[in-house]
BAKE-233704 format. One record per residue: x, y, z of N, C-alpha, C, O in turn; residue in three letters; residue number from 1. Coordinates in pm, whole numbers, always signed. Layout:
% residues N
    n.x    n.y    n.z   ca.x   ca.y   ca.z    c.x    c.y    c.z    o.x    o.y    o.z rest  nr
      X      Y      Z      X      Y      Z      X      Y      Z      X      Y      Z  ALA NUM
...
END
This chain:
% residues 115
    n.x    n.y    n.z   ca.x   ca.y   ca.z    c.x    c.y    c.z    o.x    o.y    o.z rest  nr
   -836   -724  +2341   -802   -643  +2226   -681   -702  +2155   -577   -749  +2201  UNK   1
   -720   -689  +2041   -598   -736  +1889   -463   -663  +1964   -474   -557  +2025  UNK   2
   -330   -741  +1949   -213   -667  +1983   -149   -567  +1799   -166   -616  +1687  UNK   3
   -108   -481  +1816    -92   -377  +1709     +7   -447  +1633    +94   -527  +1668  UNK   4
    -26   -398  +1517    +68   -438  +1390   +159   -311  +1349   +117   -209  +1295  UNK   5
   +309   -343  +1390   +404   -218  +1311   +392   -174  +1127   +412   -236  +1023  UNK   6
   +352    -41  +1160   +359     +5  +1050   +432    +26   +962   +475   +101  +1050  UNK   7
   +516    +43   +846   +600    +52   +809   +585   +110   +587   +543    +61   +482  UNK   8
   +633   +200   +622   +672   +201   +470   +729   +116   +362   +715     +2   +408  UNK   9
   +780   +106   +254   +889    +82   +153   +931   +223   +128   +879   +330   +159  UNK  10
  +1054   +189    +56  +1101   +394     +0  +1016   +388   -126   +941   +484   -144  UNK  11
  +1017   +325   -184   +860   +340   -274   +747   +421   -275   +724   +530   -329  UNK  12
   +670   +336   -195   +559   +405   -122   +577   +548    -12   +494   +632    +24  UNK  13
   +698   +532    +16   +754   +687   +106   +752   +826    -22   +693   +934    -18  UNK  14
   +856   +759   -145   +855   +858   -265   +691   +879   -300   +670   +995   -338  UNK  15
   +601   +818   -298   +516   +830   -399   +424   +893   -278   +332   +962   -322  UNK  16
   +430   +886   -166   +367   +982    -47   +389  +1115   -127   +322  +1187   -200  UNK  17
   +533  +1112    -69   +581  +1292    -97   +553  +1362   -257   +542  +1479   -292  UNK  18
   +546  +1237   -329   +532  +1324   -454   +348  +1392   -452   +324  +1470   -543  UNK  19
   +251  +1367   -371   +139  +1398   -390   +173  +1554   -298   +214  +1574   -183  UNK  20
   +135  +1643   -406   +132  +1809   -375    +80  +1855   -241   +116  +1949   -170  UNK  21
    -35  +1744   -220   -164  +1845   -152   -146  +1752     +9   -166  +1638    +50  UNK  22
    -91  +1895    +66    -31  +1845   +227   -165  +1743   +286   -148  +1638   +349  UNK  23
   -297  +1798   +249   -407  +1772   +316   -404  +1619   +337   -404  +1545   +435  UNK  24
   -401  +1599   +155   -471  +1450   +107   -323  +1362   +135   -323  +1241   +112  UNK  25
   -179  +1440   +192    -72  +1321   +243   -113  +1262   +351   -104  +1140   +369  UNK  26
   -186  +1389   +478   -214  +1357   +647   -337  +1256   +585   -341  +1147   +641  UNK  27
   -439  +1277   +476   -564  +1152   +500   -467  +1013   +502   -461   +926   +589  UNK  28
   -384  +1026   +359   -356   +896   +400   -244   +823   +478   -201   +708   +477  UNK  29
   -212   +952   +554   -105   +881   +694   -161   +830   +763   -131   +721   +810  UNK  30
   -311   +932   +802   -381   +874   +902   -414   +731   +856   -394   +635   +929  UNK  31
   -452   +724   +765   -547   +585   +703   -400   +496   +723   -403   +421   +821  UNK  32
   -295   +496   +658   -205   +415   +679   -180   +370   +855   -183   +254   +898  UNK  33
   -154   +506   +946   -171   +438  +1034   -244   +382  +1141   -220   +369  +1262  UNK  34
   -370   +342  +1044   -515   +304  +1155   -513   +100  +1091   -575     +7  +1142  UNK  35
   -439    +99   +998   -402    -57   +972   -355   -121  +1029   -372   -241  +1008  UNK  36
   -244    -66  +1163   -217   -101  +1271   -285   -181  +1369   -226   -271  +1429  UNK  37
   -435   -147  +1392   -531   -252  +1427   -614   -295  +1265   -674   -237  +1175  UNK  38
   -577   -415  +1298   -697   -565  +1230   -681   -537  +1083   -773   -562  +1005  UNK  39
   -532   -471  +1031   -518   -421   +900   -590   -559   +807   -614   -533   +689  UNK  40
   -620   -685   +850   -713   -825   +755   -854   -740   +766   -934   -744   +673  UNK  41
   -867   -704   +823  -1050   -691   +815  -1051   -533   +725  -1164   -496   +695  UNK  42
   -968   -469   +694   -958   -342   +642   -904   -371   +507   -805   -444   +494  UNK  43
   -977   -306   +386   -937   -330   +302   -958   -455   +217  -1014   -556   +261  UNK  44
   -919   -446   +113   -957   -589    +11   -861   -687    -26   -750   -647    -63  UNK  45
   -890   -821    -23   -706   -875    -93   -743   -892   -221   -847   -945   -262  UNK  46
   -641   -838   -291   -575   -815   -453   -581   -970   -528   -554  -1081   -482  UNK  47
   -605   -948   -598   -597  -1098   -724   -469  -1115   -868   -386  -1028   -895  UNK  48
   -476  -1170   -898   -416  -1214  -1017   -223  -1166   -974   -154  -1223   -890  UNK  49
   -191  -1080  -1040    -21  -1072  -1014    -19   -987   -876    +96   -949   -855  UNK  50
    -73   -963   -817    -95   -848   -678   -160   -955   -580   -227   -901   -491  UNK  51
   -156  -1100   -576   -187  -1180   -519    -85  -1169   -388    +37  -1161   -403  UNK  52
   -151  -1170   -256    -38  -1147   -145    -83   -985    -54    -89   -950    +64  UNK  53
   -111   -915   -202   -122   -771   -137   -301   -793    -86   -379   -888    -91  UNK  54
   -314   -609    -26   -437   -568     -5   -448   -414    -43   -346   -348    -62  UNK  55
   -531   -379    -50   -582   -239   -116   -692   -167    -14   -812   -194    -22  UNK  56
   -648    -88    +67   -785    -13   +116   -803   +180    +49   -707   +243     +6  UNK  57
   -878   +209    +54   -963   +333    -13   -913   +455    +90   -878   +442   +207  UNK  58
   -919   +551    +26   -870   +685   +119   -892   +824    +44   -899   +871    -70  UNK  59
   -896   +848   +133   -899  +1049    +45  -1012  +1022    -34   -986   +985   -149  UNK  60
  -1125  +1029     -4  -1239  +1070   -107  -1256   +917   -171  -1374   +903   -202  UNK  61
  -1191   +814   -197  -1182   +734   -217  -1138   +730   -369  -1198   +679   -463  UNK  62
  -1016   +800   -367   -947   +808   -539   -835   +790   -536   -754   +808   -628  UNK  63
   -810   +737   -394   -662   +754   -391   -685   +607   -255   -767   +600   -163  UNK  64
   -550   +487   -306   -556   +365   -259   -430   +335   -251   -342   +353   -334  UNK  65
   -422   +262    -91   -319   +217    -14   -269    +73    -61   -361     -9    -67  UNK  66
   -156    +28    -91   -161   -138   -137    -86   -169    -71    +23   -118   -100  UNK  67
    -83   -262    +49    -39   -307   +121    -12   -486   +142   -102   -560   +102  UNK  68
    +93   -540   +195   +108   -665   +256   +128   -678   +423   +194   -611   +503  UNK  69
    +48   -784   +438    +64   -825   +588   +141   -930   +603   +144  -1018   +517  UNK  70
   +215   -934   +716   +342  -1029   +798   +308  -1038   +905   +366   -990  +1002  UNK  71
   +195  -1108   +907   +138  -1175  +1025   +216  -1267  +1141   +181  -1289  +1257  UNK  72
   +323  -1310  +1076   +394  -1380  +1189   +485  -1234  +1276   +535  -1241  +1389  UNK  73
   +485  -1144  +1209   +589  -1074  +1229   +508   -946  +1301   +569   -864  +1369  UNK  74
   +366   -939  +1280   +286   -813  +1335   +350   -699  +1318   +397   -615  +1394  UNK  75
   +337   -721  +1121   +403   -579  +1093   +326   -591   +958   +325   -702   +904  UNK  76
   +270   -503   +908   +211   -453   +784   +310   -339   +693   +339   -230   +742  UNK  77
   +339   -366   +605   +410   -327   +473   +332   -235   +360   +261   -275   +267  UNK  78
   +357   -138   +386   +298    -34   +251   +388    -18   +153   +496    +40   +151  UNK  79
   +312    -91    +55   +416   -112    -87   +386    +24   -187   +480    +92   -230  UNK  80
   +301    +43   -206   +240   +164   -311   +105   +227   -204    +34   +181   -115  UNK  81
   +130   +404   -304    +21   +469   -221     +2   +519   -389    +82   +497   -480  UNK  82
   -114   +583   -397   -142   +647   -548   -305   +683   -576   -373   +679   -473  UNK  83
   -368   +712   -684   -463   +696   -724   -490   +615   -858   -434   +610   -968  UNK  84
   -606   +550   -800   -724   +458   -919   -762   +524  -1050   -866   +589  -1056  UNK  85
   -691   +511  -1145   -704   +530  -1266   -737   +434  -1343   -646   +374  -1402  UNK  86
   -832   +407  -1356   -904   +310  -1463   -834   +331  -1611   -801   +435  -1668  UNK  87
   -825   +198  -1652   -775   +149  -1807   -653   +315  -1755   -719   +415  -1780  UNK  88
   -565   +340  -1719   -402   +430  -1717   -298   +383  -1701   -300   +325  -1592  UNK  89
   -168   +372  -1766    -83   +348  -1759    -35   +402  -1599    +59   +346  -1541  UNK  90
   -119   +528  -1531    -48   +574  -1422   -154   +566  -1307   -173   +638  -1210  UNK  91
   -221   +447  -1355   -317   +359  -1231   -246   +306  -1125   -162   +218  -1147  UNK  92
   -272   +355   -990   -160   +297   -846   -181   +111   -874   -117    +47   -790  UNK  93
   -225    +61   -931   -259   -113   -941   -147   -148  -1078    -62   -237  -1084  UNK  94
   -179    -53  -1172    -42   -117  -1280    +55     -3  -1280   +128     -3  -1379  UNK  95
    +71    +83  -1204   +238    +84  -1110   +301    -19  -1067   +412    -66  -1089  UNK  96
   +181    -58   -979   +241   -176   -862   +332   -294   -943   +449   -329   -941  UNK  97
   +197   -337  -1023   +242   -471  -1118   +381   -409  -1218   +468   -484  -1260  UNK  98
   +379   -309  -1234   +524   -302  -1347   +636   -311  -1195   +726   -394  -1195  UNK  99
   +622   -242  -1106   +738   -251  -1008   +754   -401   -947   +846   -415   -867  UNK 100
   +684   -500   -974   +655   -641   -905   +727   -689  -1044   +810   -779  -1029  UNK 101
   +704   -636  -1192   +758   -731  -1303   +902   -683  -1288   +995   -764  -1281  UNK 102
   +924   -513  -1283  +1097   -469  -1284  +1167   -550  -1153  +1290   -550  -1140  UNK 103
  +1090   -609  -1069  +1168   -661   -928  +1231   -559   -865  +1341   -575   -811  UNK 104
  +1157   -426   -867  +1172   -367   -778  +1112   -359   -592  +1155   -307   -489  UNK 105
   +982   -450   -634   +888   -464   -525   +884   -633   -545   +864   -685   -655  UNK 106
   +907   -708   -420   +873   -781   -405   +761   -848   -372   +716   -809   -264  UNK 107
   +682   -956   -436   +570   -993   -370   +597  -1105   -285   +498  -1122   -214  UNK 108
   +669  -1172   -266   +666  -1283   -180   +717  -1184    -23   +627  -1161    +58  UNK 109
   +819  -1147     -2   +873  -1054   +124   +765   -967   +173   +719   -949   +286  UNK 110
   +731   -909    +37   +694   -767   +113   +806   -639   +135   +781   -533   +191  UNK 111
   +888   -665    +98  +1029   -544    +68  +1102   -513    -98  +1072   -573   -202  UNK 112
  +1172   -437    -88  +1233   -377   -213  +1341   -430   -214  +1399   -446   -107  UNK 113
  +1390   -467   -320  +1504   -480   -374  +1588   -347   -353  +1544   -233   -335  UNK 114
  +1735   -396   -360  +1842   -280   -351  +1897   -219   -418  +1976   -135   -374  UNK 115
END
C-alpha cells in the first residue's frame, strides 16, 4: 500500500471553506479533501494553461471543485482553492484561482501563499 500524503490547507482555501453556508456541502468536501491523502495523482485532473502545476477534483454534486497541488517529494498535497464551477463567471473557483496566481497571492511554483 501507497504511504499517505499530508493534507494540508492554504488560509485561502481555509477562508473560502468557511465562507460556504451549508454545514453539509463543507463535511462533503472535507471528506473529499481528505481522501487525497491516498494516490491524490490518480484523483482528479491536472489543470492547463496558467493553473499548470495544479489539479482539480469534483465534489458535492459535482458543482463544487477542489484545486489542488502535489509535493511529491514531500508527501504532502496542498489545497489552494475550494469553490464552485461557474462557467464564463467572474466568480468561477478556476478564474479565482488564476486572479490570486496573477495578484501573487497564491503561488504556483511552491504551492503556498504569500504573506
Amino acid at each position: 500500500m501507497e504511504a499517505l500524503h499530508r493534507v494540508v490547507l492554504t488560509r485561502t482555501a481555509e477562508a473560502m471553506l468557511t465562507e460556504i453556508a451549508d454545514r453539509r456541502i463543507q463535511r462533503i468536501l472535507f471528506d473529499k479533501m481528505k481522501s487525497l491523502s491516498q494516490d491524490p495523482d490518480k484523483q482528479g485532473k491536472p489543470l492547463l494553461g496558467e493553473l499548470a502545476g495544479f489539479r482539480s477534483v469534483r465534489a458535492a454534486g459535482e458543482r463544487y471543485r477542489i484545486i489542488y497541488r502535489i509535493e511529491a517529494g514531500r508527501r504532502l498535497v496542498v489545497i489552494m482553492a475550494v469553490g464552485i464551477r461557474r462557467e464564463k463567471s467572474k466568480s468561477d473557483i478556476y478564474e479565482l484561482t488564476k486572479k490570486l496566481i496573477r495578484l501573487k497571492l497564491l503561488s504556483p511554483t511552491t504551492g503556498s501563499e504569500k504573506q
